[in-house]
N, C-alpha and C positions, 0 to 999 in steps of 0.2 A: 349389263351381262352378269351371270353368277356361273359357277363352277357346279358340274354335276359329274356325278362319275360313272361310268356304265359296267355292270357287272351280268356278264352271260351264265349266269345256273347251270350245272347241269343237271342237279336233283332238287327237290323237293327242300331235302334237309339243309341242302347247300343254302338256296334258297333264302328259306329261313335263319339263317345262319347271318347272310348277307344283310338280313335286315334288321337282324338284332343288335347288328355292330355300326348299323348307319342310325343319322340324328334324327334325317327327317325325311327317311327311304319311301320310295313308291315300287311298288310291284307293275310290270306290263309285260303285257303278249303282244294282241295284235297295233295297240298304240292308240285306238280309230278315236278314243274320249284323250287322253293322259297327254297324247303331245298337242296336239292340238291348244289343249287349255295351258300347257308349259307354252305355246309361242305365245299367249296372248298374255302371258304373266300373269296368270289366276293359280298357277301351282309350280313351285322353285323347289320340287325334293333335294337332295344334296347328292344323292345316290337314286340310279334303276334301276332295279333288277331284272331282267330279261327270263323270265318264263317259257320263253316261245320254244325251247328245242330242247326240255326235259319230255324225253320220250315216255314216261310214265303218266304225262296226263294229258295224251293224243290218242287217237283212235274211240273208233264204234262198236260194241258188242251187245248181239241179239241172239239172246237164248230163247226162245218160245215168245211169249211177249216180257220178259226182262231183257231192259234197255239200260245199256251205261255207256254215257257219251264222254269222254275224257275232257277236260276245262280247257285243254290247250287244241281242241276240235274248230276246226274255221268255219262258220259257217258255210262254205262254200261246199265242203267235207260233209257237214250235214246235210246240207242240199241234194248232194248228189250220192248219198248212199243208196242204192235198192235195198239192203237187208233194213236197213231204216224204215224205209217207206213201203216196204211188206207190210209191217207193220202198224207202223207210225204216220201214215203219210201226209196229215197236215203238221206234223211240226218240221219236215223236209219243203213242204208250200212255206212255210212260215220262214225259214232262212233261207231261202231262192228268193223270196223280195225284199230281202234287209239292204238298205244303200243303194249300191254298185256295184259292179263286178270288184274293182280295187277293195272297197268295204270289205266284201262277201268271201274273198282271197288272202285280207289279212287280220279281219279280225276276228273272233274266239267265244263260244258260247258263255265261257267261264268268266272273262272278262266283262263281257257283257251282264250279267247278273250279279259280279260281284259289283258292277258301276251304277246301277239299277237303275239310270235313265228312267224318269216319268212317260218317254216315251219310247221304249226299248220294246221289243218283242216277246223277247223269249220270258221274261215275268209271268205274261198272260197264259203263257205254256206251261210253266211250272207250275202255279196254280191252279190249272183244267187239267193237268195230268198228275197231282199229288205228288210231285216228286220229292227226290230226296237230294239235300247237297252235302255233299260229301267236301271237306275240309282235311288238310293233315293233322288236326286235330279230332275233330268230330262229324260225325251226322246231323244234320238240322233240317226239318218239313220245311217246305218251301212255305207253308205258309207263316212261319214262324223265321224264317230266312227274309223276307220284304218287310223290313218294320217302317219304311217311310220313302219322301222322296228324297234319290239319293241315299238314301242309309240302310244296312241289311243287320245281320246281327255278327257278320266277321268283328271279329279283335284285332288292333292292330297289324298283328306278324301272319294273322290266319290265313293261308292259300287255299282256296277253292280248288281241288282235283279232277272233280268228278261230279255227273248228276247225274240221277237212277228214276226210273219208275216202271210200272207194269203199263206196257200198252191198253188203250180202252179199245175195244170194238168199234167203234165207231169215232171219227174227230176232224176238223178242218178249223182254220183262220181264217178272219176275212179283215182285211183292214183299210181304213180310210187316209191315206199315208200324204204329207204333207207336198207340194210338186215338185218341193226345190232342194228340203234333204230326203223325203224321204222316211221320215220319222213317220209311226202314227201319230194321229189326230186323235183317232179310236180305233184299237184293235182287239178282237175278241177271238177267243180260243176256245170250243163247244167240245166237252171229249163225252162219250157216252161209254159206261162200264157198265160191270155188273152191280158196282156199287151207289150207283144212279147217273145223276148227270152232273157235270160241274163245268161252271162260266168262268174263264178268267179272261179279264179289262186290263187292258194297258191303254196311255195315252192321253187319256182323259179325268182322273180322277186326280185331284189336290194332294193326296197322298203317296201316288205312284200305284200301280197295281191292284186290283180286288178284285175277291170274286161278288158276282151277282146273283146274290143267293137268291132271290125274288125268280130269277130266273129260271135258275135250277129248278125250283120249285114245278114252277108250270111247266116244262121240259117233261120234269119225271111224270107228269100225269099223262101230259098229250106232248112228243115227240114231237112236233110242226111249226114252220114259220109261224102260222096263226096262233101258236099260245103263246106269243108273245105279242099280242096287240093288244091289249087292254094295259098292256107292262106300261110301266116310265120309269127313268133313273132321275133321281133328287138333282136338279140343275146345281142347286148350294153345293153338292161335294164336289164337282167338277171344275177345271181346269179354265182358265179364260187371260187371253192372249189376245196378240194382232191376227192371230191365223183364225180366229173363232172365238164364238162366245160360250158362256159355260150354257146357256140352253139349245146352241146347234152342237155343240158335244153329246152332251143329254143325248139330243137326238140320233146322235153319230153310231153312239152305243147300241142303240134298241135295230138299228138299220142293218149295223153287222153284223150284232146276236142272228137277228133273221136271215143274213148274205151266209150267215156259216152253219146255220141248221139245214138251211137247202141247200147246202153245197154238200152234206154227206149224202 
């Protein structure tokens, strides 16, 4: 057994505050990755800090198409916004099949990406939607936010608050989700804007997250399932497990790119 000590936030700064004064502090919201790996003894913080009920980085806000989802948002919350999914409505598909109901009800878009699971969801969103993460220190593009698997570009004390983007006109997920958790295998996120078209992959790739710019490409010419058959993803960058090999990954990808273009 080790000693941990639990410290309930009620801001941001508190927060921060809390983990500047712990040895070997962890930040959690909804828990669903952080306890888990503390039962199994793969992470012994000294200190939690509990996130979940600083009411500054909870809630949905939909101006025209500018979206800001609060970091302390449960997916569940995301699922079931209409102002969301007026606008946005595959990344509302896309957190109505994360896990479980218990998943869905208590874990948090924000923790989710700052955990950046290789096979996590909302990465593939942030990336097909440009978004923006917002920290209590700074702004960072999502794409400059996934630098690996498991790694983002937070600093130790950094709290993830918030994440912004302009809705696209058009967008859906389709994912090939593993039976037993749950997880993608490969998940793709298709958003279509005025500014082209942009593919983001979770699941499948050795890195965690990317987009498929190959993809994009033939999208912006010809909108359709069909320009993406002649496509293939490099088997070498992909992901290879008991659940799959890195060439039915490959294949995973090119299948849901097409499940999520014909699903707009």
């Amino acid at each position: 057994m080790y000693e941990t000590h639990y410290h309930r936030a009620g801001s941001v700064d508190e927060a921060a505050k809390l983990m500047g004064e712990a040895e070997s502090g962890k930040y959690v919201a909804g828990g669903q990755t952080l306890i888990p790996t503390m039962k199994q003894r793969l992470a012994a913080p000294d200190s939690l800090i509990d996130l979940r009920h600083i009411a500054d980085m909870k809630g949905i806000s939909v101006s025209g198409k500018d979206v800001r989802i609060g970091a302390g948002t449960t997916h569940a919350e995301v699922a079931g916004s209409s102002d969301l999914a007026s606008v946005c409505p595959g990344i509302c598909s896309l957190a109505g099949h994360i896990g479980d109901p218990h998943v869905r009800h208590m874990g948090t878009i924000g923790g989710s990406i700052s955990n950046n699971d290789p096979a996590a969801d909302y990465p593939a969103a942030m990336l097909a939607l440009n978004a923006t993460i917002h920290t209590n220190k700074r702004e960072i593009a999502a794409e400059e936010f996934f630098v690996g698997m498991f790694e983002t570009a937070l600093e130790e004390d950094e709290i993830v608050t918030a994440v912004s983007f302009t809705a696209p006109d058009k967008c859906a997920y389709s994912k090939f989700p593993n039976p037993a958790s749950r997880y993608a295998m490969a998940g793709v996120f298709v958003a279509k804007g005025g500014d082209g078209v942009r593919v983001g992959v979770t699941g499948a790739g050795m890195d965690g997250a990317f987009r498929w710019s190959e993809a994009e490409a033939a999208l912006g010419s010809d909108f359709s399932a069909g320009a993406l058959d002649g496509l293939s993803v490099d088997a070498g960058d992909m992901l290879e497990d008991l659940h799959g090999s890195a060439e039915y990954r490959a294949n995973l990808v090119k299948v849901m790119a097409k499940r999520a273009v014909a699903a707009i």
